[in-house]
FINUTI-827868 format. One record per residue (C-alpha): residue number from 1; y, z, x. Coordinates in steps of 0.5 Angstrom, whole numbers, plus 500, padded with zeros to 3 digits. Layout:
N
REC; n; north; up; east
REC; NUM; Y; Z; X
...
//
This chain:
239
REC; n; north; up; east
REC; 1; 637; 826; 254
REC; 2; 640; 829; 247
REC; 3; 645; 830; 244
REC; 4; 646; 836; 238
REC; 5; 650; 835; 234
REC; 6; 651; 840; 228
REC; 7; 652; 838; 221
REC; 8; 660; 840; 219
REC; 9; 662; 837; 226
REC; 10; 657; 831; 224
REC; 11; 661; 829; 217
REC; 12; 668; 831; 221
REC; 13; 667; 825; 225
REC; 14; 665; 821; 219
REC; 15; 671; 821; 216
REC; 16; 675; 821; 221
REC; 17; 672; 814; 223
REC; 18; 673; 813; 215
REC; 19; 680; 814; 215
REC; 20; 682; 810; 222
REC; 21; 679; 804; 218
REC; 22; 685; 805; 214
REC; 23; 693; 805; 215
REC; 24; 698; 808; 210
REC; 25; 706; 806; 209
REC; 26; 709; 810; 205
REC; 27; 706; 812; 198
REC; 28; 701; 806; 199
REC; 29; 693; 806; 202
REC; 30; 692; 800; 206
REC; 31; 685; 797; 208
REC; 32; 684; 793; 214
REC; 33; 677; 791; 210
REC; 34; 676; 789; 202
REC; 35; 670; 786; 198
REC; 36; 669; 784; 191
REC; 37; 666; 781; 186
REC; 38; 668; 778; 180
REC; 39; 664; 775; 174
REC; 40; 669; 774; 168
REC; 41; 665; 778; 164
REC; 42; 672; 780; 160
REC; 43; 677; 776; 162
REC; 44; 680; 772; 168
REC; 45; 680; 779; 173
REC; 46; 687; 776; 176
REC; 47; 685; 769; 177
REC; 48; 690; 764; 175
REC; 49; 689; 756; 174
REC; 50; 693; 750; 174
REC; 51; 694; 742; 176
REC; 52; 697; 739; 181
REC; 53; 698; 731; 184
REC; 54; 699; 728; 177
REC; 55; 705; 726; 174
REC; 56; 711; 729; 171
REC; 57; 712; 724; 166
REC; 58; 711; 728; 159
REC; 59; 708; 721; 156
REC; 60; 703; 721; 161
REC; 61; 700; 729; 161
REC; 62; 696; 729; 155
REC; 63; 693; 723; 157
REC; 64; 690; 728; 163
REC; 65; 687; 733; 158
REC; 66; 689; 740; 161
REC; 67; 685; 746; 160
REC; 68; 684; 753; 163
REC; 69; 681; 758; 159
REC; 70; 677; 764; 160
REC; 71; 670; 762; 157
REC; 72; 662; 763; 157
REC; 73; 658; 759; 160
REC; 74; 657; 752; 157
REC; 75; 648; 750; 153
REC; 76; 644; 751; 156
REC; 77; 646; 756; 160
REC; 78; 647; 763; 158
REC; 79; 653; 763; 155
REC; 80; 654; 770; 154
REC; 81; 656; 769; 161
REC; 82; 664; 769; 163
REC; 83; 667; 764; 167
REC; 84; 673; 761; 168
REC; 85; 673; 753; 165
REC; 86; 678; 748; 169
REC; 87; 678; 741; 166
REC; 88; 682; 735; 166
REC; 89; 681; 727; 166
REC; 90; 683; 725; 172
REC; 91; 688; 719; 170
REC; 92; 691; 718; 177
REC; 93; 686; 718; 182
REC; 94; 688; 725; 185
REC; 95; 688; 730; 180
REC; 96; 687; 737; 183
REC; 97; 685; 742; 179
REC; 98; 685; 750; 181
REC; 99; 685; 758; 181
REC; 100; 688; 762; 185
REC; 101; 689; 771; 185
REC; 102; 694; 776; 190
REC; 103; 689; 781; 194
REC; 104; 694; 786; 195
REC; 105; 694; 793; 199
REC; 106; 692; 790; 206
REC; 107; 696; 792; 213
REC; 108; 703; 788; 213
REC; 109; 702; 781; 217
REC; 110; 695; 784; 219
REC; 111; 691; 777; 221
REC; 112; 684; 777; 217
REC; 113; 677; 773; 217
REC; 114; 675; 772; 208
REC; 115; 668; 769; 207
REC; 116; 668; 767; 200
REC; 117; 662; 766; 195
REC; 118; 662; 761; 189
REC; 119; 657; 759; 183
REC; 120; 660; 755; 179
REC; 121; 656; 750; 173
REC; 122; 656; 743; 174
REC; 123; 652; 737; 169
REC; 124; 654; 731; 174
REC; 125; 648; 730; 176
REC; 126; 646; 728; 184
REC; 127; 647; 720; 188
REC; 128; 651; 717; 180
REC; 129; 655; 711; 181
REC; 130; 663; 713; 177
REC; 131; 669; 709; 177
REC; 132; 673; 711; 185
REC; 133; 668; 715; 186
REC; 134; 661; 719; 184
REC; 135; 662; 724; 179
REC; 136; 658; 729; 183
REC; 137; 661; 728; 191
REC; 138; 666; 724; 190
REC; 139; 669; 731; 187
REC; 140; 670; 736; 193
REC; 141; 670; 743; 192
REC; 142; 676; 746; 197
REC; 143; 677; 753; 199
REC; 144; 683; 757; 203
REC; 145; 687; 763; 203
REC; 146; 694; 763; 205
REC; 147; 700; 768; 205
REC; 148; 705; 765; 200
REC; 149; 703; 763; 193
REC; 150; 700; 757; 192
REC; 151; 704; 753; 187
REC; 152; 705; 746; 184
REC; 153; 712; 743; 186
REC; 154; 715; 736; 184
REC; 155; 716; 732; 188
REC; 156; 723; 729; 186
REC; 157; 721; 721; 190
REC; 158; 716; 720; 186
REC; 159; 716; 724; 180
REC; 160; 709; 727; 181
REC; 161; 706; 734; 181
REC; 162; 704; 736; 189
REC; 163; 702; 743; 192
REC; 164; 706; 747; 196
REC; 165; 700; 748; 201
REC; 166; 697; 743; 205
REC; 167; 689; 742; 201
REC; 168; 689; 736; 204
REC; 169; 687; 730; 201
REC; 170; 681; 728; 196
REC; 171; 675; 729; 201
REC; 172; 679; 731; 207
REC; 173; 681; 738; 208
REC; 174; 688; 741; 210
REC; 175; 690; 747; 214
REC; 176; 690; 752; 208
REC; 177; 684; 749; 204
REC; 178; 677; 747; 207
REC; 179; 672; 742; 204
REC; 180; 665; 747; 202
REC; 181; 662; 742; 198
REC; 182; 662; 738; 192
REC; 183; 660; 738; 185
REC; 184; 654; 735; 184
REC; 185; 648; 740; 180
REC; 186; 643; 738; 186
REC; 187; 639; 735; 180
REC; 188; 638; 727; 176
REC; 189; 639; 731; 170
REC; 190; 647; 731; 167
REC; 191; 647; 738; 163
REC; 192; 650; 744; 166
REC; 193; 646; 748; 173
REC; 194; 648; 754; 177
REC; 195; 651; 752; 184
REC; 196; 653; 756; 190
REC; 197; 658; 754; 195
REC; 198; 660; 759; 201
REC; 199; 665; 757; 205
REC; 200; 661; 756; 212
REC; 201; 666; 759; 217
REC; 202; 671; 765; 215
REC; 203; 677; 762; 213
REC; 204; 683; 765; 217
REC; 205; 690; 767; 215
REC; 206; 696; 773; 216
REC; 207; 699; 777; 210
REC; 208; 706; 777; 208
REC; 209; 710; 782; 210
REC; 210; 707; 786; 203
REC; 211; 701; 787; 205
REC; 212; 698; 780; 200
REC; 213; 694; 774; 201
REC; 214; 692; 769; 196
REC; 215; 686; 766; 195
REC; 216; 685; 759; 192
REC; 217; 679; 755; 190
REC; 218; 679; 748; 187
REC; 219; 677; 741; 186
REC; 220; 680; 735; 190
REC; 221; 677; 728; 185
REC; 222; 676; 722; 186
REC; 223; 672; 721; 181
REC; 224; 676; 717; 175
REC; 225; 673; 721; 170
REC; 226; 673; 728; 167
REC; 227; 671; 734; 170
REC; 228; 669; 740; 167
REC; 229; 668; 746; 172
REC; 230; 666; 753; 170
REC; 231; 666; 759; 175
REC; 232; 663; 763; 173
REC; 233; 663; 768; 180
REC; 234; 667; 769; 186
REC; 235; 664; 774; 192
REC; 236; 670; 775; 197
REC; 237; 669; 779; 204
REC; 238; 676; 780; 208
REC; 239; 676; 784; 214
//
């Protein structure tokens, strides 16, 4: 049996179901779902970088080397493509290095599901021997979403940096991070390839009382060397 149904109530109900994906407080829309890609074509599209696990002795800090810019992509790549560069000399055996960005505008201590998809540009060729550790696997690629801003803190006892979220520890994962892979290009070649990394089962995570969660996205090293990473897209689904 069919059912009929005319055109003007057929795109009532459509909007309708529209509009029960939605909440609004106050002046605010808020969405239960959101999605975007960023490519850093003109800039850093929110991201915001930093370091942790490295001392605060500021005899010590230049030796880590430090950046964070908005760059194009490295040769022999196309470097007309944007990218977020991170690079640092990892003096302690411990370095962390990583970007993060506040999604707002989602419902109030809401629970959410995000599936995040990451190219980045590696030259560390694949099974290389480094000092601590392979300059490819022995840095891991770590992703998490959390409801608080990840920051880096002092932690007074030892005089380092650390983070304010559980990322876990070099290869080990943490509570607000999981490991989604590494920074070996998959080649024998040490120039710069495109790899992507997704994470493999959604992450979980509740947002604050504001509607906001934050994502975050970095490498945990044990390779004693210097990595230089360029991401040059980030695809998030949250629902």
């Amino acid at each position: 049996m069919y059912i009929l149904i005319n055109k003007p109530l057929l795109s009532c109900l459509i909007l309708f179901f529209i509009l029960c994906g939605c909440k609004k407080v106050g002046n605010k829309q808020l969405t239960t779902d959101k999605s975007f890609t960023d490519n850093f074509t003109t800039g850093t599209d929110g991201w915001i970088g930093d370091f942790a696990d490295y001392p605060i002795d500021l005899a010590q800090v230049p030796q880590y080397q430090l950046e964070f810019s908005h760059s194009g992509l490295p040769l022999p790549l196309n470097t007309s493509d944007g990218a977020l560069k991170l690079s640092g000399i990892n003096r302690s055996d411990d370095l962390f290095m990583f970007i993060k960005k506040k999604i707002t505008g989602l419902v109030p201590e809401r629970n959410y599901t995000i599936d995040l998809k990451v190219d980045f540009a590696s030259n560390a060729a694949s099974n290389m021997v480094g000092v601590g550790g392979a300059p490819g696997e022995g840095v891991k690629i770590k992703a998490g979403a959390v409801s608080v801003e990840p920051i880096k803190v002092l932690n007074t006892p030892e005089n380092w940096y650390r983070m304010n979220i559980d990322k876990g520890n070099q290869s080990i994962g943490g509570t607000d991070m999981k490991v989604i892979g590494d920074f070996a290009n998959g080649t024998d070649l040490t120039i710069y390839k495109i790899k992507q990394l997704n994470t493999a089962t959604p992450l979980n995570v509740q947002a604050n009382q504001q509607g906001e969660i934050w994502l975050v996205i970095g490498t945990d090293s044990g390779f004693e060397g210097k990595t230089t990473i360029f991401y040059n897209s980030i695809q998030a689904t949250i629902k």
